[in-house]
Kinemage of the C-alpha trace (Angstrom):
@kinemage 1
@onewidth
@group {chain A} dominant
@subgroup {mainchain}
@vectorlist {calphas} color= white
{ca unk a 1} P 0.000 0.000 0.000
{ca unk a 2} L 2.765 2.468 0.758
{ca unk a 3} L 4.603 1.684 -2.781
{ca unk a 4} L 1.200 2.440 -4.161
{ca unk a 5} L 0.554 5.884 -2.440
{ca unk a 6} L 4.111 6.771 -3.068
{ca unk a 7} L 3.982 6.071 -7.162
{ca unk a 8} L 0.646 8.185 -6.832
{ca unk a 9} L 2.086 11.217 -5.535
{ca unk a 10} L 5.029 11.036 -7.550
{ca unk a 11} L 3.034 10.592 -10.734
{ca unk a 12} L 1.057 13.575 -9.436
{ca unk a 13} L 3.593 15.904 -9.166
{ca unk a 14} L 5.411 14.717 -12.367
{ca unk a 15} L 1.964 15.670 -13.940
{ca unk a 16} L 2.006 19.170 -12.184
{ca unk a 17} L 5.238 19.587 -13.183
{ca unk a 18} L 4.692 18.643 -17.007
{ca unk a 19} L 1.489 21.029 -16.841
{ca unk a 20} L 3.775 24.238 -15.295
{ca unk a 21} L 6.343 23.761 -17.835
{ca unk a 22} L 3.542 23.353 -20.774
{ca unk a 23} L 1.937 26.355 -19.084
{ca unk a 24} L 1.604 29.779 -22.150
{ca unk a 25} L 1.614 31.648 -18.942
{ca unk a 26} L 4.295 34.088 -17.903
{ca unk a 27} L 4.591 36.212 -14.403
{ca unk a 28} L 6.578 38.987 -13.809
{ca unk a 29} L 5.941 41.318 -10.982
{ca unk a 30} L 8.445 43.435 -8.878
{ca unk a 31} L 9.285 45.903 -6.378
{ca unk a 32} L 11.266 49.451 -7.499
{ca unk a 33} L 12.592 51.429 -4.710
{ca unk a 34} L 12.905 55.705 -5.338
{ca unk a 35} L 10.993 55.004 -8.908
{ca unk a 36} L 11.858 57.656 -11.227
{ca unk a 37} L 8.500 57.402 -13.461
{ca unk a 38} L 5.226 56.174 -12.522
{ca unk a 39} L 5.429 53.166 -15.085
{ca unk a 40} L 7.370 49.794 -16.271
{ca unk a 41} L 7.254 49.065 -19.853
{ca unk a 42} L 8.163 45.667 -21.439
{ca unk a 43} L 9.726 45.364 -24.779
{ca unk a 44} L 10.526 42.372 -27.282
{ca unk a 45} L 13.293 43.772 -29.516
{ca unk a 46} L 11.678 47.475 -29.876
{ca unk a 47} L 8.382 46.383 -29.938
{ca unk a 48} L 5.990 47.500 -26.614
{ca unk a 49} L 4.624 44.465 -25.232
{ca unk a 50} L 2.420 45.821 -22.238
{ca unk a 51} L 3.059 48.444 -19.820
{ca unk a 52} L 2.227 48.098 -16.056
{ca unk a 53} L 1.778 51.465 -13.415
{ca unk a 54} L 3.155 50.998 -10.312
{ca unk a 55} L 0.639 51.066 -7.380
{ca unk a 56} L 0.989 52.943 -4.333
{ca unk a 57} L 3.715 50.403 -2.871
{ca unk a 58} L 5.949 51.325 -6.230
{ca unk a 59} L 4.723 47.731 -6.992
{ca unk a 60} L 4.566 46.252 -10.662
{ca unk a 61} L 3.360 42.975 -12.197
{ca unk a 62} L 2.306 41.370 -15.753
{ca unk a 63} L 0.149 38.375 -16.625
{ca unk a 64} L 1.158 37.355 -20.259
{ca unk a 65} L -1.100 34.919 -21.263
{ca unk a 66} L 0.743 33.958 -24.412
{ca unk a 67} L 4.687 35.080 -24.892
{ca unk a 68} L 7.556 34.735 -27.356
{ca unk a 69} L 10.122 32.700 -25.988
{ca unk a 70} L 13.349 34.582 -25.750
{ca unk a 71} L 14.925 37.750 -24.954
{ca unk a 72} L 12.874 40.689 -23.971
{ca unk a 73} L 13.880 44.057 -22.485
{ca unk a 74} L 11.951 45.557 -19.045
{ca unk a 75} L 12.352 49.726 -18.845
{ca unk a 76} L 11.836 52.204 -16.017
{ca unk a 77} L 12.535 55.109 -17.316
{ca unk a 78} L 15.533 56.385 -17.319
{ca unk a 79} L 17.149 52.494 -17.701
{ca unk a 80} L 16.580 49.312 -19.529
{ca unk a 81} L 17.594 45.681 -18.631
{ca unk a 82} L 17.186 42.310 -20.142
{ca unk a 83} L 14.967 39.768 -19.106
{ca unk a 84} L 14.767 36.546 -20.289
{ca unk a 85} L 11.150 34.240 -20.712
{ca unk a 86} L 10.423 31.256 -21.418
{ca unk a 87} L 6.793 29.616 -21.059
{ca unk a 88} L 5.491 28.678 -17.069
{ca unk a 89} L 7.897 31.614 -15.666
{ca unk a 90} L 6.768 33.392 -12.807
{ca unk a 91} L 9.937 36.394 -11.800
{ca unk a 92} L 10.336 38.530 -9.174
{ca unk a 93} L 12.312 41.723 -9.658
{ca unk a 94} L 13.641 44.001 -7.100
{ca unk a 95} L 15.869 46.994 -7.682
{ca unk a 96} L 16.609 50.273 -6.050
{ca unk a 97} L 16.739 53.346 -9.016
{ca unk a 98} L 19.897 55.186 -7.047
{ca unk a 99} L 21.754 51.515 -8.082
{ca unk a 100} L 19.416 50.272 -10.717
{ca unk a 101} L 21.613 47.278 -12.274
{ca unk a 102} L 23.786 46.940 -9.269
{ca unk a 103} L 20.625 46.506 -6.912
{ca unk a 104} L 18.637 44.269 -9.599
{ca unk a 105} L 17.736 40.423 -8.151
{ca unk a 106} L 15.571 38.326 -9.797
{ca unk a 107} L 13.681 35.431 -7.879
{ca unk a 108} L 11.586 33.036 -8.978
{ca unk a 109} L 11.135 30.262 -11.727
{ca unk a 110} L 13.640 31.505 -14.700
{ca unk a 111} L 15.867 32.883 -12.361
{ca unk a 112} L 18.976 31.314 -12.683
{ca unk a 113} L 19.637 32.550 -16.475
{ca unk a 114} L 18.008 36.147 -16.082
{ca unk a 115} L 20.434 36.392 -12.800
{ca unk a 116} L 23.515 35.361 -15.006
{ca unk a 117} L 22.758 37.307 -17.560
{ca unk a 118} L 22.775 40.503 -15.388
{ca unk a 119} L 25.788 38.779 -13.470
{ca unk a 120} L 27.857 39.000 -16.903
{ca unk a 121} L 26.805 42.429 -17.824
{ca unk a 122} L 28.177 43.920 -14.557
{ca unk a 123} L 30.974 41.713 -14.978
{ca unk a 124} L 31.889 43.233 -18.419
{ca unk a 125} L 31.294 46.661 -17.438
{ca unk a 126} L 34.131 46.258 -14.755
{ca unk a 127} L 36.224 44.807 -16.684
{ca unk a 128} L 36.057 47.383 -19.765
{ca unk a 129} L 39.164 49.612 -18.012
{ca unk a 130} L 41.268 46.325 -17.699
{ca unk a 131} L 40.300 45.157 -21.423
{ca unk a 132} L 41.336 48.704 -22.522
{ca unk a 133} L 44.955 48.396 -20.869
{ca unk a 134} L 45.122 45.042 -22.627
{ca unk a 135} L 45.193 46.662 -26.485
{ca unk a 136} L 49.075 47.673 -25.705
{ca unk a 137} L 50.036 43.923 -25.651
{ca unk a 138} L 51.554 41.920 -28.798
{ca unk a 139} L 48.796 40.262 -30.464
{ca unk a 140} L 49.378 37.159 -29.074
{ca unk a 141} L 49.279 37.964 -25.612
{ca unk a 142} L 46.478 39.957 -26.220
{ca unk a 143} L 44.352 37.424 -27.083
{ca unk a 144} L 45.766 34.745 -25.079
{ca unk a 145} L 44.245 37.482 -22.075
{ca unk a 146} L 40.908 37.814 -22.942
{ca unk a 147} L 40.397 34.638 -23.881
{ca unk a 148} L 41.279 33.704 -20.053
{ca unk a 149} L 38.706 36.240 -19.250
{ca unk a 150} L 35.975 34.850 -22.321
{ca unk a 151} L 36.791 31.155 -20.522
{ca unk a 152} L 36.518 32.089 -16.900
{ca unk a 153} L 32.918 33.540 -17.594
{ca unk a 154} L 32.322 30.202 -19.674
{ca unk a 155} L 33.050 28.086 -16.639
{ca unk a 156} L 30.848 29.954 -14.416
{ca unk a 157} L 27.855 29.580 -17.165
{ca unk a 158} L 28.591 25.335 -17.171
{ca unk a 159} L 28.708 25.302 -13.696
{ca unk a 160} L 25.357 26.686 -13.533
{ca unk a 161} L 24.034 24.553 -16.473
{ca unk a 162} L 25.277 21.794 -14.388
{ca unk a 163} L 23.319 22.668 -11.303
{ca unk a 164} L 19.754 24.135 -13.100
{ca unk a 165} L 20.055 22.655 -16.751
{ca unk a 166} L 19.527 25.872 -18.429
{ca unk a 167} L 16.856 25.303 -21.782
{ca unk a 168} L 19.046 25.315 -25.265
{ca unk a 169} L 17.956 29.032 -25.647
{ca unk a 170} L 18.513 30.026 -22.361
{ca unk a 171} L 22.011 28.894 -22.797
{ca unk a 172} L 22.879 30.038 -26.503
{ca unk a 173} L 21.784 33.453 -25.450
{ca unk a 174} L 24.108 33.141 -22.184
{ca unk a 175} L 27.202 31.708 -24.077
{ca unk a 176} L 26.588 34.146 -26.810
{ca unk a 177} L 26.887 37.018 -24.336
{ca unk a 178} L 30.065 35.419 -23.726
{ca unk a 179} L 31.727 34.647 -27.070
{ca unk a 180} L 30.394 38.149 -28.975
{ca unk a 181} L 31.815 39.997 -25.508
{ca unk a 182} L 35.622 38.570 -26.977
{ca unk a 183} L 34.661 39.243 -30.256
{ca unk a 184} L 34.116 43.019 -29.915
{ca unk a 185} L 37.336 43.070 -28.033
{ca unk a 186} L 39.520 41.101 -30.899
{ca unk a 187} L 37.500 43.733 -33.721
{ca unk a 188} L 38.875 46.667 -31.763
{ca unk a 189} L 42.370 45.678 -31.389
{ca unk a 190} L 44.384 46.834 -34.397
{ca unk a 191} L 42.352 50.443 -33.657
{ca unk a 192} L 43.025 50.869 -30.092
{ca unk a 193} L 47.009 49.163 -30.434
{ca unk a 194} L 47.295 51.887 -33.074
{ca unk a 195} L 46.501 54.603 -30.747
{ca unk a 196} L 48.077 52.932 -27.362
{ca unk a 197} L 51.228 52.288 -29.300
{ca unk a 198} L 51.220 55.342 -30.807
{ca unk a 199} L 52.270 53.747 -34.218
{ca unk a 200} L 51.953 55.301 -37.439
{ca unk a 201} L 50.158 52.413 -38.991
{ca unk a 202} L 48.225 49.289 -38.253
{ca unk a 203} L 50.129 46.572 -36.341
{ca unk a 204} L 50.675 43.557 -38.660
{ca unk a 205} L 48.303 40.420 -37.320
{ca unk a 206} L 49.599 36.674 -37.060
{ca unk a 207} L 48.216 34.863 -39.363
{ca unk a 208} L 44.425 33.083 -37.914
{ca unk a 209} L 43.859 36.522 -35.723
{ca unk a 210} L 40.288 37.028 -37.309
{ca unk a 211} L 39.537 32.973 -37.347
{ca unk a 212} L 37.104 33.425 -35.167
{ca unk a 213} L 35.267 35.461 -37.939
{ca unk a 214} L 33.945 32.073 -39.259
{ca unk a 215} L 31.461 31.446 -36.175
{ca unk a 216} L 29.700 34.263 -36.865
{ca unk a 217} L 26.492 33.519 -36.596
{ca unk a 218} L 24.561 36.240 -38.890
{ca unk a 219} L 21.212 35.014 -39.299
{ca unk a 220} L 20.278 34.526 -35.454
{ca unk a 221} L 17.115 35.907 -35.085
{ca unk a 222} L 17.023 35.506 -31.276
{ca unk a 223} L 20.723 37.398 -30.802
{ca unk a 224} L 19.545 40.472 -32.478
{ca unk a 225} L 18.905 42.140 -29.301
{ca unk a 226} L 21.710 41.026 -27.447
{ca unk a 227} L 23.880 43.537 -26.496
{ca unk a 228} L 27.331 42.130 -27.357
{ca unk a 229} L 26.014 40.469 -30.816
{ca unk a 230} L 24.566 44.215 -31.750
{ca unk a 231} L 27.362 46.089 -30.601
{ca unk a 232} L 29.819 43.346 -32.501
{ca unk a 233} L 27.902 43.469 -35.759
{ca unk a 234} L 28.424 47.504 -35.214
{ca unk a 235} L 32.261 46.916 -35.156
{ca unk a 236} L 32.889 44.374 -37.479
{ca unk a 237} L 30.836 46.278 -40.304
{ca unk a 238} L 32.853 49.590 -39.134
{ca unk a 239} L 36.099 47.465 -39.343
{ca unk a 240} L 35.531 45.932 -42.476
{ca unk a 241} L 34.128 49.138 -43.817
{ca unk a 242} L 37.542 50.900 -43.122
{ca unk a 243} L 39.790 48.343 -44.356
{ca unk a 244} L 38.396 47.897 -47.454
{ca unk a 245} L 38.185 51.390 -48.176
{ca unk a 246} L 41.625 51.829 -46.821
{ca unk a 247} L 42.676 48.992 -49.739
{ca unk a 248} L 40.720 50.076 -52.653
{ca unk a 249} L 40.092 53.782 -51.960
{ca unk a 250} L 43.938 55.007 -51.746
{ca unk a 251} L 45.627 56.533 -49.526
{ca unk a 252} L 44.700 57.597 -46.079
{ca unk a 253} L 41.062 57.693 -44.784
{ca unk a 254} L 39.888 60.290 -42.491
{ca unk a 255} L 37.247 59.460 -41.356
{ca unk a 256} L 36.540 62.620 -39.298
{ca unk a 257} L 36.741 64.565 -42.793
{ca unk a 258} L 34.973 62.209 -44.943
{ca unk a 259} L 31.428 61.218 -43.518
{ca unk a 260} L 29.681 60.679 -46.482
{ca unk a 261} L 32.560 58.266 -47.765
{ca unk a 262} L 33.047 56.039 -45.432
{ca unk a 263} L 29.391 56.098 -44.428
{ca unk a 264} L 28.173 54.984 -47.909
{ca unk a 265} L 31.318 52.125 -47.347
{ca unk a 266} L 29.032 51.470 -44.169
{ca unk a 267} L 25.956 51.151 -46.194
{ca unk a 268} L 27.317 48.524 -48.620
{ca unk a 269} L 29.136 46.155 -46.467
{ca unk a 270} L 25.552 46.161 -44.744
{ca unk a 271} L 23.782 45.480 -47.733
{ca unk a 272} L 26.122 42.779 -48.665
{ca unk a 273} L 26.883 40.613 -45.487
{ca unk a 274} L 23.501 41.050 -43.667
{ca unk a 275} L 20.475 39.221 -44.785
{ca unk a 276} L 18.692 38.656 -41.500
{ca unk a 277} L 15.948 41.683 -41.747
{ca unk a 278} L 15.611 42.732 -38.492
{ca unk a 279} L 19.370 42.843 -37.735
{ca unk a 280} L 19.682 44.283 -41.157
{ca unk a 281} L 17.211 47.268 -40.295
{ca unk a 282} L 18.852 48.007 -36.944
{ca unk a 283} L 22.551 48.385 -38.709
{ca unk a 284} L 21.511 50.118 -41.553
{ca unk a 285} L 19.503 52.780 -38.785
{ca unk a 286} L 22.469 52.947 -37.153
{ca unk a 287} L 24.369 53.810 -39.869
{ca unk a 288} L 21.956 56.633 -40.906
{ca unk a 289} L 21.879 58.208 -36.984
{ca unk a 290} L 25.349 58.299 -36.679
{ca unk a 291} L 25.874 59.816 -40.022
{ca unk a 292} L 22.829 62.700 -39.884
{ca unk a 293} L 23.853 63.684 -36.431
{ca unk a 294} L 27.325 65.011 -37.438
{ca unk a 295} L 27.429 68.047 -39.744
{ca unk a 296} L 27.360 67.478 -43.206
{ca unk a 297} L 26.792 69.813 -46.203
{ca unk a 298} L 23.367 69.489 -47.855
{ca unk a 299} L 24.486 67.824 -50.810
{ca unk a 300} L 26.088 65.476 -48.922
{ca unk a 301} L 23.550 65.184 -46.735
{ca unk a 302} L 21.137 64.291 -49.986
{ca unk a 303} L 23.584 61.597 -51.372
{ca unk a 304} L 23.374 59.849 -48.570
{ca unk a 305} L 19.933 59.611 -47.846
{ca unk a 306} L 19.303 58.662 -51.677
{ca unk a 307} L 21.931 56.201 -51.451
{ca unk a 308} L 20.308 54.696 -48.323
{ca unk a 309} L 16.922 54.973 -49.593
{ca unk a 310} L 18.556 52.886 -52.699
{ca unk a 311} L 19.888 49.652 -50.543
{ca unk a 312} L 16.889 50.464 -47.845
{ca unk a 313} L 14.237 51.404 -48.812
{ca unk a 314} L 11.225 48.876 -47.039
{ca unk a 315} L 13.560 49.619 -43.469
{ca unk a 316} L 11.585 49.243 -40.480
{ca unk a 317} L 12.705 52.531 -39.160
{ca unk a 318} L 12.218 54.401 -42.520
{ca unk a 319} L 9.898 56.972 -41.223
{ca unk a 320} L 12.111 57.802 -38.655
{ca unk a 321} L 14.765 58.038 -40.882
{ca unk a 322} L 12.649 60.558 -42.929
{ca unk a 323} L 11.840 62.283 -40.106
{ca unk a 324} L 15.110 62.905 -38.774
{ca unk a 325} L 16.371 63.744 -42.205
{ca unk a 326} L 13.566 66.612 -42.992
{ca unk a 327} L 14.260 67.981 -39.126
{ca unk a 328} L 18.075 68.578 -40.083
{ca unk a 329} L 17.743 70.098 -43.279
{ca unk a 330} L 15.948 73.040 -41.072
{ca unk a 331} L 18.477 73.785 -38.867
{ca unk a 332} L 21.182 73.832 -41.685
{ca unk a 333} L 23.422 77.254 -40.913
{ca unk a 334} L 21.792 80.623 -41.936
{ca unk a 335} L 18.202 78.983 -41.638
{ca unk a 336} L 15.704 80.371 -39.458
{ca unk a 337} L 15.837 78.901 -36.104
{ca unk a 338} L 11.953 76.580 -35.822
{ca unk a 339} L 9.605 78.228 -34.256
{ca unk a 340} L 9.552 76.062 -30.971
{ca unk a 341} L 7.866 77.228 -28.050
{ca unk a 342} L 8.657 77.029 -24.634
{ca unk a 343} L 7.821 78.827 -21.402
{ca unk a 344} L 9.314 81.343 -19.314
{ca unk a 345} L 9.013 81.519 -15.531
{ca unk a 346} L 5.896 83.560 -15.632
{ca unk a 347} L 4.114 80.686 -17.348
{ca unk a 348} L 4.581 82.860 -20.758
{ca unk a 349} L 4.860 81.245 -24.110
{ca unk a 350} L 8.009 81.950 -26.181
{ca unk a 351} L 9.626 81.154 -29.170
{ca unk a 352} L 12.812 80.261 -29.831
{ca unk a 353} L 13.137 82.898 -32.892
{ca unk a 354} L 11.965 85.491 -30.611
{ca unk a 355} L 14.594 84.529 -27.606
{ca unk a 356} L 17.517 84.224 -30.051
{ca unk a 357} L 16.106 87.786 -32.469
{ca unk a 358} L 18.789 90.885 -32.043
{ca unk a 359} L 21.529 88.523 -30.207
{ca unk a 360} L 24.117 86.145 -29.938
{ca unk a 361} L 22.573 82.992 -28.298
{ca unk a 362} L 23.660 79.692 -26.684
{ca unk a 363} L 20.978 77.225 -26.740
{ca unk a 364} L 21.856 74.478 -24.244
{ca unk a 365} L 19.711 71.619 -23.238
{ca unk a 366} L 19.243 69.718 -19.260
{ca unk a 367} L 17.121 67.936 -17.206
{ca unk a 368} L 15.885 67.572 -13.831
{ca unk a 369} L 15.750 63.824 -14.016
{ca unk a 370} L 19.535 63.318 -14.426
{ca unk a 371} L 20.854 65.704 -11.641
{ca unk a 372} L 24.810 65.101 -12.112
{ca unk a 373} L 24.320 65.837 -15.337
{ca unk a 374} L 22.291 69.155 -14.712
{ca unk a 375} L 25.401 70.004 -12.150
{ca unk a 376} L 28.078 69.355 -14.486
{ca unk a 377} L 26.204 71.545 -17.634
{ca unk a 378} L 25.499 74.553 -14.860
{ca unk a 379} L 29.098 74.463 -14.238
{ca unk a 380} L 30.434 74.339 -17.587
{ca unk a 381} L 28.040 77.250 -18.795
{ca unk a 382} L 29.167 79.159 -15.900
{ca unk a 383} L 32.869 78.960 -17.227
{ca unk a 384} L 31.544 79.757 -20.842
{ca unk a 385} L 29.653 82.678 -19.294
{ca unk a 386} L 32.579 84.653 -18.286
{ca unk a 387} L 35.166 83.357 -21.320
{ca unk a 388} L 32.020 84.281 -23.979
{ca unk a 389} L 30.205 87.431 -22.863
{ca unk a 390} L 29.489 88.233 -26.007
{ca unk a 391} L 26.726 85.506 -25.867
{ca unk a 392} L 23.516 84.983 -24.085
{ca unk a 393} L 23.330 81.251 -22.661
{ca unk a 394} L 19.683 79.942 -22.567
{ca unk a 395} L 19.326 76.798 -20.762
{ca unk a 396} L 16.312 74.949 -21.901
{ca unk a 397} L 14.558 72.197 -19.774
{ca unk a 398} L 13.315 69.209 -20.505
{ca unk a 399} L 11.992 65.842 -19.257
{ca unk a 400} L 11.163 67.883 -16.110
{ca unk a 401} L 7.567 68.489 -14.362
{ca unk a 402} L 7.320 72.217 -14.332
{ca unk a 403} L 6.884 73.152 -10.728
{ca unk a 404} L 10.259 70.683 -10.378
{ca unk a 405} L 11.935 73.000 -12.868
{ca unk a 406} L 10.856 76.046 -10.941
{ca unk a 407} L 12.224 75.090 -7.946
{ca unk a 408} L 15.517 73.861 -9.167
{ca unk a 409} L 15.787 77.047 -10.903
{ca unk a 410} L 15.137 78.464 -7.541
{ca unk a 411} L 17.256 76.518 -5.701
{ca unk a 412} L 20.238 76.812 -7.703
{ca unk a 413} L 20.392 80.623 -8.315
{ca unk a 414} L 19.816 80.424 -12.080
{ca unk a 415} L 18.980 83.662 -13.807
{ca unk a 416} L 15.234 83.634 -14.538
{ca unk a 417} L 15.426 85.276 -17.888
{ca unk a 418} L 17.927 82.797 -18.641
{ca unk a 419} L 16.120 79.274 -18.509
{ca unk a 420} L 12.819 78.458 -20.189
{ca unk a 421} L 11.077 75.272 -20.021
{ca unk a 422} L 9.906 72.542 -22.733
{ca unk a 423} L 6.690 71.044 -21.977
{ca unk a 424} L 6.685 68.702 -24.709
{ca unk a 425} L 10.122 67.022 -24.899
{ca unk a 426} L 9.302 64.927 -28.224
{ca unk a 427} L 8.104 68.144 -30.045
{ca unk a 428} L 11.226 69.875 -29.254
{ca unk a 429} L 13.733 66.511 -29.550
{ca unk a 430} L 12.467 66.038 -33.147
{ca unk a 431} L 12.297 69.471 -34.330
{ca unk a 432} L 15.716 70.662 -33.179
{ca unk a 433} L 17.498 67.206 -32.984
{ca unk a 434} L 18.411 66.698 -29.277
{ca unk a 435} L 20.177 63.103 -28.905
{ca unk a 436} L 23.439 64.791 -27.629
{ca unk a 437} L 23.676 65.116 -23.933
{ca unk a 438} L 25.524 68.124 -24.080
{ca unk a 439} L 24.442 69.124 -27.653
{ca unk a 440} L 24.183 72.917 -27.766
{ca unk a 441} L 22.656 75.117 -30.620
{ca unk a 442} L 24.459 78.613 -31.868
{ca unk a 443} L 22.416 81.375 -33.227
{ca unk a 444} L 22.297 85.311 -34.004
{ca unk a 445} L 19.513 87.781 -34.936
{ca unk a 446} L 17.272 84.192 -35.212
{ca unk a 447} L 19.168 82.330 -37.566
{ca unk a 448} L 21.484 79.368 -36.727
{ca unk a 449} L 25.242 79.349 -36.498
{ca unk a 450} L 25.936 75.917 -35.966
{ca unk a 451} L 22.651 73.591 -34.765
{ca unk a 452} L 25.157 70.620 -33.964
{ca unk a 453} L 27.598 72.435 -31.796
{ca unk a 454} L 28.634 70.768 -28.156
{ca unk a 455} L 29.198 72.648 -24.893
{ca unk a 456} L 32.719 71.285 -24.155
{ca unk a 457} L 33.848 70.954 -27.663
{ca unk a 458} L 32.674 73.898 -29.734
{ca unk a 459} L 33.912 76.884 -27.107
């Protein structure tokens, strides 16, 4: 009778177990400490999943009935971490804002691999000032280091597939993490020698240094979103993008003085080693945001955009691309600056034009979300202030509740007539192209200067 009852229960639970792991269902709830925003949004790749708004005990949680296996991304605004589902898992999250990747712990079924994968990427980012010592060494040594350091992280990530038998995609995305980590590192290498050396040209490679170009895996839907493979794919197409021109172009390639060259080089290597659409949308957006942020002339400007338009055309982010385009050709020099408006602290209306008509302006840009960074800009326009008096510096805010902006005006001893506020940060992001941090924007008598000029290079 006892055998019996025992092969009962133990069927029982094997069933319960079967129907968990069969189970569409996937949890994920958490607590954030000092939340910045009132809301957590979940992404897979850049696609909004659902959103959930914290409750009164900064409390979040999702029920997906149905989910994509794979990576997915969780954000709170200012920051952005992976998370990793797979069907049945129910994951706690609990992270403090002041320390947001540093605090993050996940709990819960699924834990193991999502606490990994956060284990590596802290991992890496403390290592990044050691790897960067490493590019003096001989090629050989080089690699023979951060290969210990790829096969160190590689024994940790066994060792836990030992213990919790990680799923097959659990562990390719893990061990990818891994492998593309050392593969950014070998792409950079004859760059970064070159400048720690201090040589005039390229260090000659031992023969077999770019082997590990042949496990590139380029078709991998499920690494697009990975971190190291995106940033890798960025630096091998940069890499072989320079070489090659560097071969069949002549001569030496500045790439500070020739955008539009090498970018088009950037376009083509694209369209020629990525077939994988999504991946192949990403690079070729990257290519185009990096190249319209810099100054360009117009014409060069043009060329590009027909060229990428040519090899891009059904691109996922094509509106954006448009978008962005159309936005810079307004704040070329001599144009009018765009009518934006913003308010003063009197709760009037302004516009730009008006602000920047019969002077010398500075536009520069900070918010009362990211406080050191707000410090650090005060300070720096401070210094400009009294070097430059023969401009006006108008600090405009953004991302920032109003009566917060007031305050820290206030509190800070700004000059009233000097700072404005943006109430709609997309409006004014779009129209006047604000992706720089410390992106500033140069006009006189209403018309633009330089829209692409930078508070602590461009002084």
């Amino acid at each position: 009778m006892n055998k019996i009852i025992v092969c009962i229960a133990l069927f029982l639970l094997a069933s319960c177990g079967e129907k968990e792991k069969m189970s569409p269902t996937v949890f994920f709830a958490g607590e954030i400490i000092n939340p910045t925003n009132d809301y957590v949004v979940l992404y897979k790749g850049d696609q909004v999943i659902d959103s959930a708004r914290l409750d009164a005990n900064n409390r979040f949680s999702f029920s997906l009935d149905s989910v994509s296996e794979g990576l997915h991304h969780f954000y709170h605004h200012p920051e952005l971490q992976y998370i990793y589902f797979e069907k049945g898992d129910s994951l706690q999250a609990r992270l403090n804002t002041t320390e947001f990747d540093e605090s993050l712990v996940f709990s819960g079924k699924g834990e193991e691999v999502n606490n990994f994968l956060l284990e590596m990427f802290l991992i890496n980012e403390s290592e990044e000032e050691h790897v960067y010592s490493l590019y003096k060494l001989e090629p050989e040594d080089f690699i023979k280091s951060i290969d210990s350091l790829k096969d160190d992280k590689l024994q940790l990530l066994n060792d836990l597939n030992a213990e919790s038998r990680l799923s097959d995609g659990a562990y390719e995305i893990a061990r990818s993490g891994i492998t593309y980590t050392n593969y950014i590192s070998r792409e950079a290498y004859p760059f970064y020698h070159k400048k720690k050396s201090g040589d005039k040209d390229f260090h000659v490679l031992p023969e077999g240094f770019y082997d590990y170009r042949k496990q590139i895996d380029f078709e991998n839907e499920h690494l697009t979103y990975l971190r190291p493979y995106y940033n890798f794919m960025k630096y091998h197409v940069g890499n072989l993008s320079y070489m090659a021109c560097r071969k069949d172009c002549g001569g030496s390639v500045s790439v500070a003085h020739n955008q539009l060259h090498f970018n088009r080089h950037k376009l083509k290597c694209i369209d020629t080693l990525i077939k994988q659409k999504e991946l192949r949308d990403n690079l070729f957006r990257n290519v185009a945001v990096d190249y319209l942020l810099k100054p360009d002339c117009e014409d060069n400007i043009k060329a590009f955009i027909d060229e990428f338009h040519q090899l891009s055309g059904n691109n996922k982010h094509i509106e954006e691309i448009n978008n962005l385009y159309e936005g810079i050709k307004k704040i070329q020099p001599n144009k009018e600056i765009p009518d934006v408006l913003v308010t003063d602290s009197e709760d009037n209306q302004v516009s730009l034009k008006d602000i920047a008509n019969g002077r010398q302006v500075v536009f520069y840009f900070w918010s009362g979300v990211e406080l050191g960074h707000f410090k650090n800009i005060k300070k720096r326009v401070a210094k400009l202030k009294k070097k430059h008096p023969e401009y006006t510096f108008v600090g405009i805010n953004l991302r920032t509740d109003k009566l917060r902006w007031k305050t820290l005006v206030e509190a800070h001893n700004l000059d009233k007539t000097e700072q404005f506020w943006a109430g709609d940060f997309e409006d004014v992001a779009h129209t006047l192209i604000v992706y720089d941090p410390f992106k500033s924007i140069i006009a006189k008598d209403g018309r633009i200067v330089d829209a692409f000029a930078n508070v602590y290079t461009s002084f």
